[in-house]
VEXDREN-2710 file (C-alpha; in Angstrom, 1 decimal):
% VEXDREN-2710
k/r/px/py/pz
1/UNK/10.1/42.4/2.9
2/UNK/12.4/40.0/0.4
3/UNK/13.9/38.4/3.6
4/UNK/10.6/37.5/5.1
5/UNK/9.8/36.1/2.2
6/UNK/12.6/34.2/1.5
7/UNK/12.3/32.5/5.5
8/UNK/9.0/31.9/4.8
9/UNK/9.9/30.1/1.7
10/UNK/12.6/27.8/3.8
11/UNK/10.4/27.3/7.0
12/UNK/7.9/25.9/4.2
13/UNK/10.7/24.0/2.4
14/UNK/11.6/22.8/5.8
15/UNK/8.0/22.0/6.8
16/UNK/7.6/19.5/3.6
17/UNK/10.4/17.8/3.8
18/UNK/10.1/17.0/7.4
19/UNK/6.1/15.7/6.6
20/UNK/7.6/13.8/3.6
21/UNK/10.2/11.8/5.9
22/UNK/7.6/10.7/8.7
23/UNK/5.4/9.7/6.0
24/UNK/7.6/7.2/4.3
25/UNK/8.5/6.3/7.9
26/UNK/5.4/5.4/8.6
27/UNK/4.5/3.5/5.6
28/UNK/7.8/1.9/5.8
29/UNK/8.3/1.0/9.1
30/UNK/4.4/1.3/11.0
31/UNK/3.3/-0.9/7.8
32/UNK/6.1/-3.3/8.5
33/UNK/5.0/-3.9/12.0
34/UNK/1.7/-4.3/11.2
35/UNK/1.9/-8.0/9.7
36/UNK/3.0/-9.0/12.9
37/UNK/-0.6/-7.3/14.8
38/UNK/-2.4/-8.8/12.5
39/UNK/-1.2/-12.4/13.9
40/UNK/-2.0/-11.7/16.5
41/UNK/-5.1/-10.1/16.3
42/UNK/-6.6/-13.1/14.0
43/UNK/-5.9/-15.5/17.1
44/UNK/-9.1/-14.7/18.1
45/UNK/-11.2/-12.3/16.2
46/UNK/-12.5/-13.4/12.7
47/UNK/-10.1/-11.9/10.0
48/UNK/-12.8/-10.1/7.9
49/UNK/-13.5/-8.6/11.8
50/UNK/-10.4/-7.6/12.7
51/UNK/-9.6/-5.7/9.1
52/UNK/-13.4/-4.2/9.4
53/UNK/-13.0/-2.9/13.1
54/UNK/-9.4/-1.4/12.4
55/UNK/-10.9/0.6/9.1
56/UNK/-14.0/1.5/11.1
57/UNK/-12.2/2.8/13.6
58/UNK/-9.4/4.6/12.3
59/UNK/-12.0/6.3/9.2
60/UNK/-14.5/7.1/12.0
61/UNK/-12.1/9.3/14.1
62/UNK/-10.1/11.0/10.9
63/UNK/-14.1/11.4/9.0
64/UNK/-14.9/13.2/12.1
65/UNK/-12.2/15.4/12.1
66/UNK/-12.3/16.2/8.4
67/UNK/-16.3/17.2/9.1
68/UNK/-15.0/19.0/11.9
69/UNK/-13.0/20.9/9.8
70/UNK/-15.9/21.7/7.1
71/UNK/-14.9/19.3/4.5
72/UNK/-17.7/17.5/2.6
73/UNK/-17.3/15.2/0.1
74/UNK/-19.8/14.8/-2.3
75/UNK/-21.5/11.6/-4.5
76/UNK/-18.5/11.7/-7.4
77/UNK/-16.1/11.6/-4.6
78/UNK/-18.0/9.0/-2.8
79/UNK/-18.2/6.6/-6.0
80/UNK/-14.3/7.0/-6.5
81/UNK/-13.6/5.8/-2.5
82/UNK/-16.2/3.2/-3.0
83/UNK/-14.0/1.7/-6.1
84/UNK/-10.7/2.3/-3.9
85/UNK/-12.0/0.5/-1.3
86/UNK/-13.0/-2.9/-3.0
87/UNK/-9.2/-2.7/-4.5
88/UNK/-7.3/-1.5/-1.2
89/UNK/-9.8/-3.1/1.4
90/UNK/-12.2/-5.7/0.7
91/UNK/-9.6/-7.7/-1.6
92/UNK/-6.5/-6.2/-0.9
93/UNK/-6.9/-6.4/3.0
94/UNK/-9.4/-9.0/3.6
95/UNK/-7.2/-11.5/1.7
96/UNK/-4.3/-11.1/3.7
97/UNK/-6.1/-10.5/7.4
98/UNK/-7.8/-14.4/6.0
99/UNK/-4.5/-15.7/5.1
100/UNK/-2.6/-14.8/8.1
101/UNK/-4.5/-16.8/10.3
102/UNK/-1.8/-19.5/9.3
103/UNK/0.4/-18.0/7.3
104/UNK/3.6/-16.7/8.8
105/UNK/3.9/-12.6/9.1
106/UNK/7.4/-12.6/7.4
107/UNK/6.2/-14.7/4.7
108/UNK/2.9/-12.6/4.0
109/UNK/4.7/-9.4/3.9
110/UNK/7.3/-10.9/1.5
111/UNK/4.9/-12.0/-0.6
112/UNK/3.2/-8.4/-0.2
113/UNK/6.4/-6.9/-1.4
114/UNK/5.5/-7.9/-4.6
115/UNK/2.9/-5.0/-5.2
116/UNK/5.4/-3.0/-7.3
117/UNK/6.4/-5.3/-9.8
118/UNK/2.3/-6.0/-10.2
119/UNK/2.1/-1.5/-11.0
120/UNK/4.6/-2.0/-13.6
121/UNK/3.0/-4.7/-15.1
122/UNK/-0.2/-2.7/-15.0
123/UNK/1.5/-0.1/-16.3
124/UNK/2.8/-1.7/-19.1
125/UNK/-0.6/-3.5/-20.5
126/UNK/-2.1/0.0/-19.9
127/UNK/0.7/1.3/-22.6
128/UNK/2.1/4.0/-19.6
129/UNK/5.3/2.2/-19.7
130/UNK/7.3/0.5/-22.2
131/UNK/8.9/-3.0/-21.4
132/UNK/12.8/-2.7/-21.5
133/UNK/15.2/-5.4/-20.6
134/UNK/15.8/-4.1/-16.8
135/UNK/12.0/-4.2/-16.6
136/UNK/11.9/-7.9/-18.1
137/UNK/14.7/-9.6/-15.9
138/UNK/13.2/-7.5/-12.7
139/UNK/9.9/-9.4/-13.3
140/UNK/11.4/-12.5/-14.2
141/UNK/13.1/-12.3/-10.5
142/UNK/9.9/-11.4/-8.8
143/UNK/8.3/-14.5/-10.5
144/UNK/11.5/-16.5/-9.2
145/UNK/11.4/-15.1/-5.6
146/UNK/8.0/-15.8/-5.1
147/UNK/8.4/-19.3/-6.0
148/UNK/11.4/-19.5/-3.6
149/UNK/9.7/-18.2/-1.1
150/UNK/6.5/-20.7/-1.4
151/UNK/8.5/-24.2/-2.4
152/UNK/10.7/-23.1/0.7
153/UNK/7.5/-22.9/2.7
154/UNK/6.2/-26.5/1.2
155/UNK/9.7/-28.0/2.1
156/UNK/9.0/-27.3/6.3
157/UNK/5.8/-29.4/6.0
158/UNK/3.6/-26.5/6.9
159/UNK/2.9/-25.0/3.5
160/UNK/-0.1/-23.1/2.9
161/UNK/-0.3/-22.4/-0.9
162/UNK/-4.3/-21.0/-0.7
163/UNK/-3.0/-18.6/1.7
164/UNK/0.0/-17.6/-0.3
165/UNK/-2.2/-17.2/-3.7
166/UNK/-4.4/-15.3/-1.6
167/UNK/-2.4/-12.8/-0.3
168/UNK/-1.1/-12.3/-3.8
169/UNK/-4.3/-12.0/-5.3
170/UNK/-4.8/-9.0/-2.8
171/UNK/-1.2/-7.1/-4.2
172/UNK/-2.2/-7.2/-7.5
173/UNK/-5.6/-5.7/-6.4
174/UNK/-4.0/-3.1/-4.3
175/UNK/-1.7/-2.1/-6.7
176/UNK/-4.7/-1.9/-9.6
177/UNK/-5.7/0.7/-6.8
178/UNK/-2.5/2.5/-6.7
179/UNK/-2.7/2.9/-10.3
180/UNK/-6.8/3.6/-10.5
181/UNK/-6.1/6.5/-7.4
182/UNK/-4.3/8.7/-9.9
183/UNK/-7.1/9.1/-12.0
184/UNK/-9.7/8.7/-9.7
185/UNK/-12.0/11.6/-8.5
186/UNK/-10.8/11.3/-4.9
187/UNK/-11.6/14.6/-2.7
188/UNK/-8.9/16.3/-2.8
189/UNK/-8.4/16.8/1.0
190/UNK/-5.6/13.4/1.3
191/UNK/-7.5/13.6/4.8
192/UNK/-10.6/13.2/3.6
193/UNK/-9.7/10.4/0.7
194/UNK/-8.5/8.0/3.4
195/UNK/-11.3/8.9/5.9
196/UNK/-14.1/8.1/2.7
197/UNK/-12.3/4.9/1.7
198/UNK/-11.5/3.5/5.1
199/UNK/-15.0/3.8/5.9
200/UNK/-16.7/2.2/2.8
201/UNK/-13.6/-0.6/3.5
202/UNK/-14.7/-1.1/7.1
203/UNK/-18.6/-1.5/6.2
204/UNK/-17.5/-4.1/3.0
205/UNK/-15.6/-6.1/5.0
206/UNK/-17.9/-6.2/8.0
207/UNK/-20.4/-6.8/5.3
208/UNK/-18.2/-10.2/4.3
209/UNK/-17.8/-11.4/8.0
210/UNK/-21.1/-11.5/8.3
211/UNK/-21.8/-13.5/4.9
212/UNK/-19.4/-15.3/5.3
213/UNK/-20.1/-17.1/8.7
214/UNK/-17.5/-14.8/10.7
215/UNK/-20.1/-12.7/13.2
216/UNK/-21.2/-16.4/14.3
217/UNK/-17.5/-17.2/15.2
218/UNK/-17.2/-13.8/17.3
219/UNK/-17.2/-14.1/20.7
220/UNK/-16.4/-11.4/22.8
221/UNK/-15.8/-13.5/26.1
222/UNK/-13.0/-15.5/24.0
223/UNK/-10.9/-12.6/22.9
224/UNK/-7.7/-12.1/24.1
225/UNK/-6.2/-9.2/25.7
226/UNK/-3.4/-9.8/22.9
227/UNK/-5.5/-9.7/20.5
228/UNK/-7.1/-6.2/21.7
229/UNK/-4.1/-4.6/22.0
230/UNK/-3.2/-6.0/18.4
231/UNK/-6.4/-4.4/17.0
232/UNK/-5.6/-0.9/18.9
233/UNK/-2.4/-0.9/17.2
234/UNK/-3.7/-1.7/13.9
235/UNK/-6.7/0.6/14.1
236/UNK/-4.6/3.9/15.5
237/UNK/-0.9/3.3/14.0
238/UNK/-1.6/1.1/11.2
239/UNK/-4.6/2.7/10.0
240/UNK/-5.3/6.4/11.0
241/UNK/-1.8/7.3/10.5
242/UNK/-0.2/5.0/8.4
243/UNK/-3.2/5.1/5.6
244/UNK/-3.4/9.0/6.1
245/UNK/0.6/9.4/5.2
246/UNK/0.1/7.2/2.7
247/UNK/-3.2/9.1/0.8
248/UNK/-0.9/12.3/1.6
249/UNK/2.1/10.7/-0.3
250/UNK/-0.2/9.4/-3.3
251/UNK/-1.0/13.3/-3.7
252/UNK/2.4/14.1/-4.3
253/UNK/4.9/11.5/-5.5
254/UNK/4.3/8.6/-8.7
255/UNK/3.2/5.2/-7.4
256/UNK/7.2/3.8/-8.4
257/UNK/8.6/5.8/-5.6
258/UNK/5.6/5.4/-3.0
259/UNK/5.3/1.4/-3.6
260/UNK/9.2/1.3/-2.2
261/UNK/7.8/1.0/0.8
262/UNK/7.5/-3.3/0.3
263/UNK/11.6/-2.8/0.3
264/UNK/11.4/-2.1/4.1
265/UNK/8.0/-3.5/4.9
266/UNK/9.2/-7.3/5.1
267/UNK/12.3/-7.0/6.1
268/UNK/11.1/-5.4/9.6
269/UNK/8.3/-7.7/9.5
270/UNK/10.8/-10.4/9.3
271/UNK/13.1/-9.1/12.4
272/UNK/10.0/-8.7/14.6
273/UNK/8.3/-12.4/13.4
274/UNK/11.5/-13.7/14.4
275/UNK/12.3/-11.9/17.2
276/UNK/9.2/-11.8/18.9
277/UNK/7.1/-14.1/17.6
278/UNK/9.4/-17.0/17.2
279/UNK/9.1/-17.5/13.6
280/UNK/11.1/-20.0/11.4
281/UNK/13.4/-18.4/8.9
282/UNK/15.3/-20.8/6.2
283/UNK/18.1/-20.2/3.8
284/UNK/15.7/-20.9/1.3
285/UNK/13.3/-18.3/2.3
286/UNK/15.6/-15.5/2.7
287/UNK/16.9/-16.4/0.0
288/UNK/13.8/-16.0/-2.0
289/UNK/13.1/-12.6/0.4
290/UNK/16.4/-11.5/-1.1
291/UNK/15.9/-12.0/-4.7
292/UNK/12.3/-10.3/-4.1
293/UNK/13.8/-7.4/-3.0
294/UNK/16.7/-7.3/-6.2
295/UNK/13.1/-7.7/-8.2
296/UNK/11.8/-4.8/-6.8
297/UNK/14.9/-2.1/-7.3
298/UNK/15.0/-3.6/-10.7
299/UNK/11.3/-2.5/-11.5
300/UNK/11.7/1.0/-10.0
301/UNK/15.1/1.6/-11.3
302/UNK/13.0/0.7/-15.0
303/UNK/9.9/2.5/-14.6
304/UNK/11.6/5.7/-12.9
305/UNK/14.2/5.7/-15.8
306/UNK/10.8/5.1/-18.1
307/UNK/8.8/8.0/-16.4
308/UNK/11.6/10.4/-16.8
309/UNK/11.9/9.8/-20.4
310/UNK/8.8/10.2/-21.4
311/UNK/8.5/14.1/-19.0
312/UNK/11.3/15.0/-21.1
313/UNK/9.7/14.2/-24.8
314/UNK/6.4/15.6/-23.1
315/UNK/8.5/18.8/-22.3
316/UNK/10.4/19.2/-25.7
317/UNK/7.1/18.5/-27.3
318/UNK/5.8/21.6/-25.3
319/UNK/9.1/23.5/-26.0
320/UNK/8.3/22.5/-29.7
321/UNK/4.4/23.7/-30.1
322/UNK/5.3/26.8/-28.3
323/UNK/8.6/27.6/-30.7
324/UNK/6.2/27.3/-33.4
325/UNK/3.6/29.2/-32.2
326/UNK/5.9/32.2/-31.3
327/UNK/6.8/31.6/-34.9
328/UNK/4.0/32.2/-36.2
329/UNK/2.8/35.3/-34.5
330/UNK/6.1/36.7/-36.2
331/UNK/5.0/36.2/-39.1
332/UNK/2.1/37.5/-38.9
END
């Protein structure tokens, strides 16, 4: 009886860990390839399009499933993906799906990368972190990264700082996200949470296409078979599994350790711009890429170090108030 508890116990262990490791893989490596689709896909469907018809698609199919399976969200629920989807989807991704048109893939994800350095300063005005000196220098570097990156873009003649600003306007909103999803009354299916906020994403942006001049720019005869194939990619790999690993991950781990994935994210977006797309690379650039990436391990080595801390004093406080109330009873 003990035994088949104890192999049960392991083939669950097992089971986990094996979910956990395709999960960061696909929000470290699918998400890296994904800058690269959406080049391609913005050739030639409008940008707010192409991010609406990949959420719509990929929140449809896992929505149906979830309703399939008898889960049903309710208004609470609905209000929390609604919030989550502004922050992820309407700013987060319709900012960078605009910006790409001209902005390089490498570069975009670079600048993307910067999403953990933007949780721990949200963390730290919100008073769930402390600023120490690691924490300090690591944002200092992000600053000084960024700007490498962008003057080394203005020095080829082909800058694009609106598109740059832009796409870090929409890190800082998704990482407000990261930080509002641990509070927020998602459902509690991970499933179901992506489904909900893919779908209110998909209708927003398709909302802002449309407001914005983009449904009068789609034509259907013009699109390329590139693009397509770009949008399939985004919709099934990037979205519908990416997005649900990454809900599934948000369940489980702190947003430190889950926003790592902007260590891997431009560096494979880098190899495949260059690679495949043909896309410049500069000392100055990778340069900048480089001391992004320093930033980053700086900030998660701080806030880790900062979250650990503070378990333990919430653990000898509970050691504490439970000493004294075993104390008590004694006495009495």
């Amino acid at each position: 009886m003990r035994s088949n508890q104890d192999s049960n116990s392991s083939y669950t262990t097992g089971r986990n860990r094996l979910l956990t490791l395709l999960a960061f893989a696909c929000i470290y490596f699918v998400w890296g390839s994904t800058y690269l689709g959406i080049r391609y896909a913005v050739e030639t469907i409008p940008p707010l399009f192409v991010a609406g018809f990949r959420h719509l698609i990929a929140g449809g199919l896992l929505f149906g499933w979830c309703w399939w399976r008898g889960l049903r969200p309710v208004r609470q629920q609905w209000f929390a993906s609604i919030v989550l989807a502004v922050l992820f989807f309407l700013i987060g991704h319709g900012t960078l799906h605009w910006a790409q048109q001209t902005l390089p893939s490498g570069m975009a994800a670079f600048l993307i990368a910067t999403e953990p350095i933007f949780v721990a300063i949200i963390l730290t005005t919100t008073q769930r972190a402390r600023i120490t000196p690691s924490l300090l220098i690591g944002l200092l570097l992000g600053l000084l990264g960024v700007a490498l990156i962008i003057g080394a873009d203005f020095r080829t003649g082909h800058s694009d700082m609106l598109g740059s600003f832009a796409v870090l306007i929409g890190s800082a909103s998704w990482s407000i996200g990261i930080v509002y999803s641990r509070s927020a009354s998602l459902h509690p299916d991970s499933r179901m949470a992506a489904a909900m906020s893919l779908l209110a994403g998909a209708g927003m942006l398709l909302l802002g296409g449309t407001v914005t001049g983009e449904a009068a720019r789609l034509d259907l005869a013009l699109v390329s078979l590139k693009s397509l194939l770009a949008l399939g990619y985004l919709a099934i790999a990037g979205s519908l599994v990416a997005y649900s690993a990454y809900f599934w991950l948000l369940d489980r781990f702190p947003p430190t350790l889950i926003a790592t994935h902007t260590y891997v994210n431009p560096l494979v977006a880098l190899v495949l711009g260059w690679t495949i797309a043909g896309e410049v690379l500069t000392g100055g650039f990778v340069f900048g890429g480089l001391v992004i990436i320093a930033a980053i391990a700086l900030v998660g080595r701080a806030t880790s170090r900062e979250g650990q801390a503070t378990k333990i004093l919430e653990q000898g406080s509970s050691c504490s108030t439970t000493e004294q109330t075993s104390a008590t009873k004694a006495m009495n």
